[in-house]
C-alpha positions as CSV (number, residue, x, y, z in Angstrom):
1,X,-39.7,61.5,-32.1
2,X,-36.5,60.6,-31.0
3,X,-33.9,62.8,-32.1
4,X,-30.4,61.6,-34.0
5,X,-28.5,63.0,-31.0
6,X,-30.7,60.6,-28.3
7,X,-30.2,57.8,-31.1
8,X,-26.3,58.1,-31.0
9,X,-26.4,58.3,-27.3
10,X,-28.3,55.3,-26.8
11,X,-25.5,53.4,-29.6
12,X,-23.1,54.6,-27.3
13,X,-24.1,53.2,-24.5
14,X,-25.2,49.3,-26.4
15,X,-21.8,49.3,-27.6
16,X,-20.3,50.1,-24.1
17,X,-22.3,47.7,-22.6
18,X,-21.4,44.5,-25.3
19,X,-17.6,46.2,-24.9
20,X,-18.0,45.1,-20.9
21,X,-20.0,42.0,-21.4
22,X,-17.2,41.0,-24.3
23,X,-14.5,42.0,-21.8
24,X,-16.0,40.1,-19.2
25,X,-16.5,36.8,-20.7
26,X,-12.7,37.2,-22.0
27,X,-11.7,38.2,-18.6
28,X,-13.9,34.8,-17.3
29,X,-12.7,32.6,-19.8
30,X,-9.2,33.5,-19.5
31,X,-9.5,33.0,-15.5
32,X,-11.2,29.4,-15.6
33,X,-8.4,28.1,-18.0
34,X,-5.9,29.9,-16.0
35,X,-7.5,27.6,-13.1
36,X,-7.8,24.6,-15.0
37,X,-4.5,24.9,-16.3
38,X,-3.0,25.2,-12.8
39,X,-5.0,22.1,-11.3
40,X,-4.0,20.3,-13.8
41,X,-0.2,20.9,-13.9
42,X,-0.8,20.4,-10.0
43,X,-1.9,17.3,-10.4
44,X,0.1,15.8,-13.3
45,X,3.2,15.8,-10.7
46,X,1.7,13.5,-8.3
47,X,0.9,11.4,-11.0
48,X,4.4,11.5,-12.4
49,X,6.0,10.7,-9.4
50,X,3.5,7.9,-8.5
51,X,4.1,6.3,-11.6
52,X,8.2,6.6,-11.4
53,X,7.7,4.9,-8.1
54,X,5.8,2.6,-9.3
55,X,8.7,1.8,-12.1
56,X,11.4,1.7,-9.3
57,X,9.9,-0.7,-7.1
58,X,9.2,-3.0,-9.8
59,X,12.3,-2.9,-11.1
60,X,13.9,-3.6,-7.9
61,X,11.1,-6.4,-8.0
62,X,12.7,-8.0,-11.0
63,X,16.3,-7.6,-9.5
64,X,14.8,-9.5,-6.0
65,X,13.6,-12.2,-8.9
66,X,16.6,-12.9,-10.1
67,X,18.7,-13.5,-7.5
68,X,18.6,-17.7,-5.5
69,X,18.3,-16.3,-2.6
70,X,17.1,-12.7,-0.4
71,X,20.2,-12.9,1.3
72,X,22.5,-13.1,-1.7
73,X,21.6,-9.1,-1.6
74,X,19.7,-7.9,1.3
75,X,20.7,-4.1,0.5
76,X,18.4,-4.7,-2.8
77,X,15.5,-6.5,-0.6
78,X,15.8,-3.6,2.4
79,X,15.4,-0.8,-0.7
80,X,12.4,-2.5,-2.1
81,X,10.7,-2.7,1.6
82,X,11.4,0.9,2.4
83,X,10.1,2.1,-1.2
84,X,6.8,-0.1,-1.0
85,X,6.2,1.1,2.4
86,X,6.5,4.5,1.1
87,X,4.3,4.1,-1.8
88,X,1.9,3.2,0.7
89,X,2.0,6.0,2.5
90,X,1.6,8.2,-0.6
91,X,-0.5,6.6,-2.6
92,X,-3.2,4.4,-0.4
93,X,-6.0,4.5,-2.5
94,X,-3.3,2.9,-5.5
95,X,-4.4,-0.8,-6.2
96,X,-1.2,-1.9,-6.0
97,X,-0.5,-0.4,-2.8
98,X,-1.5,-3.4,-0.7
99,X,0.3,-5.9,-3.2
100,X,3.4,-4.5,-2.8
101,X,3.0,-3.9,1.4
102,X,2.5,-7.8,1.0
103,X,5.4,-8.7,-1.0
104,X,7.2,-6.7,1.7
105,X,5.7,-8.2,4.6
106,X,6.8,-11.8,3.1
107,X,10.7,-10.6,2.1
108,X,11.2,-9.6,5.6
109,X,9.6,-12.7,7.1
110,X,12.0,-14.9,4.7
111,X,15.1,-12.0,5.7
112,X,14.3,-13.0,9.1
113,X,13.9,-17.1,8.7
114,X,17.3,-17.0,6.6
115,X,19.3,-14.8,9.2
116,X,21.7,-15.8,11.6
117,X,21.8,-13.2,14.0
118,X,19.6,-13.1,16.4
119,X,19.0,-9.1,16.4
120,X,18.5,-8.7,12.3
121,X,16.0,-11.9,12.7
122,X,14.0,-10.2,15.4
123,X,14.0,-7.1,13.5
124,X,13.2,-8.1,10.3
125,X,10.1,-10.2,12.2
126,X,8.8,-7.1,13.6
127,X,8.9,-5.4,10.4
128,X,7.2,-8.4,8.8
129,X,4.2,-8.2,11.7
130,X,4.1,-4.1,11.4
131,X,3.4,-4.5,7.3
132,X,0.5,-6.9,8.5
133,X,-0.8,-5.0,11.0
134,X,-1.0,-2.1,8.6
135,X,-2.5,-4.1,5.5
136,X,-5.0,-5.7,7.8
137,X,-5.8,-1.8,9.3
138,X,-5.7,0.0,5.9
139,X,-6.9,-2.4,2.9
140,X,-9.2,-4.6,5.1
141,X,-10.9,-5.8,1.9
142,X,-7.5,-6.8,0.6
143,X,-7.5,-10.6,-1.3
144,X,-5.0,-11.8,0.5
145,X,-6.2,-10.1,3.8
146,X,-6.7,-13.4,5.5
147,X,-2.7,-14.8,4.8
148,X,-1.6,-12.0,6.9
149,X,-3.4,-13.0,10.4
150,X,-2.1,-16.7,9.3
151,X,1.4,-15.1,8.5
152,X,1.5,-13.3,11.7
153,X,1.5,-16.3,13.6
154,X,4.3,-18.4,11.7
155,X,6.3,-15.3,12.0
156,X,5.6,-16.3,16.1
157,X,5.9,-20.2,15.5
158,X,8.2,-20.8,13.0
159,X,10.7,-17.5,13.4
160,X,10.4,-15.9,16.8
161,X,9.7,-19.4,18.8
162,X,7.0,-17.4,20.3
163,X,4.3,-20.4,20.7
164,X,2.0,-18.1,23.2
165,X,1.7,-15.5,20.7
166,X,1.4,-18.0,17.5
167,X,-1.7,-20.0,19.1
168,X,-3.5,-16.5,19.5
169,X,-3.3,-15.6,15.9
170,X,-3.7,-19.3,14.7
171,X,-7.0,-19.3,17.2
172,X,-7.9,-16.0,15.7
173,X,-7.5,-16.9,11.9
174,X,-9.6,-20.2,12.9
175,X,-11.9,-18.1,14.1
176,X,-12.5,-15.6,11.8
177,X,-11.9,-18.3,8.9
178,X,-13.6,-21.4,10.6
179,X,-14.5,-23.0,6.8
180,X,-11.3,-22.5,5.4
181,X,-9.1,-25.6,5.1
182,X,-6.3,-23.8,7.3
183,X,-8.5,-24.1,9.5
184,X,-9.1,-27.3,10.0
185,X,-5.6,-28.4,9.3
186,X,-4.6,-25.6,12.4
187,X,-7.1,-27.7,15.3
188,X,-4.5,-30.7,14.4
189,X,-1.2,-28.8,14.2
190,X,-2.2,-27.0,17.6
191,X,-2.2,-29.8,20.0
192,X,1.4,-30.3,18.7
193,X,2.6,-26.6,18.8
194,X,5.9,-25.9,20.1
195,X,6.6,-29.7,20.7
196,X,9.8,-31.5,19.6
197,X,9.6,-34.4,17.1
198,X,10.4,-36.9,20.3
199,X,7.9,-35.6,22.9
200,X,5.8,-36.1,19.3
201,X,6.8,-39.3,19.0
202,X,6.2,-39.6,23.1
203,X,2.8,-39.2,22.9
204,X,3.5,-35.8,25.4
């Protein structure tokens, strides 16, 4: 028979052993929400910031709405550019990352037609081709993927007077886009590219 001294022993050691397995699971439990806490207050700041961005830019969105025209307050129109190029670059996988990259791309191309100097229009026209470039690189499945190869060559044809450069990207976007009614609209207005209304009118 076991003895009352063996008994007590063998109590001890159960109760030491659900002491450690007690202490252990508080000791677990306590370090997995220690870690969940900490990811999630990690990630909460991104998302705060993210979504303060996204209040800036479209407030400043609203201000660019209001005015008649981009010029009336280019500082405004520059801000918005630099802060959606930003978002961009912090948040790519953001929906609304490509929409505001193309908002951009088109306020610099107007910035650029509405200028007067020579060197603010050719910068703003670069800028307007770079935010292409990048939205056709990054967001390739973009809706409005296929107005910024079109865009790119106004920005040569209509802005720059760069008729070399603007048949390669109208030939490009007819090519890639051979049903769309650009398209087919482009085969006419090439033959006349770069031409003056008389050598029109000329038949040259």
């Amino acid at each position: 028979m076991t003895s009352l001294r063996e008994k007590r022993s063998r109590n001890i050691n159960l109760n030491l052993i659900n002491m450690k397995v007690k202490i252990f699971s508080c000791i677990t439990l306590f370090f997995l929400f220690f870690v969940i806490s900490c990811n999630k207050s990690s990630n909460s700041l991104p998302l705060v910031e993210s979504g303060q961005q996204q209040t800036d830019i479209l407030q400043l969105l609203q201000q660019i709405d209001s005015l008649e025209y981009l010029n009336d307050n280019v500082n405004i129109v520059l801000d918005y550019i630099t802060k959606a190029e930003k978002f961009s670059d912090l948040n790519p996988e953001d929906n609304m990352s490509p929409e505001f990259l193309y908002k951009a791309a088109l306020m610099s191309m107007t910035l650029a037609k509405l200028s007067d100097n020579i060197q603010a229009t050719d910068l703003y026209s670069q800028k307007a081709l770079s935010i292409f470039d990048d939205i056709e690189r990054i967001y390739p499945d973009f809706s409005g993927i296929k107005n910024c190869m079109f865009n790119k060559g106004v920005v040569y044809d209509d802005i720059l007077r760069d008729y070399q450069n603007a048949e390669i990207y109208y030939r490009a976007f007819m090519a890639k886009y051979p049903t769309d009614t650009l398209s087919s609209n482009l085969e006419i207005y090439l033959q006349y590219l770069g031409k003056s209304p008389e050598e029109i009118l000329a038949g040259k």
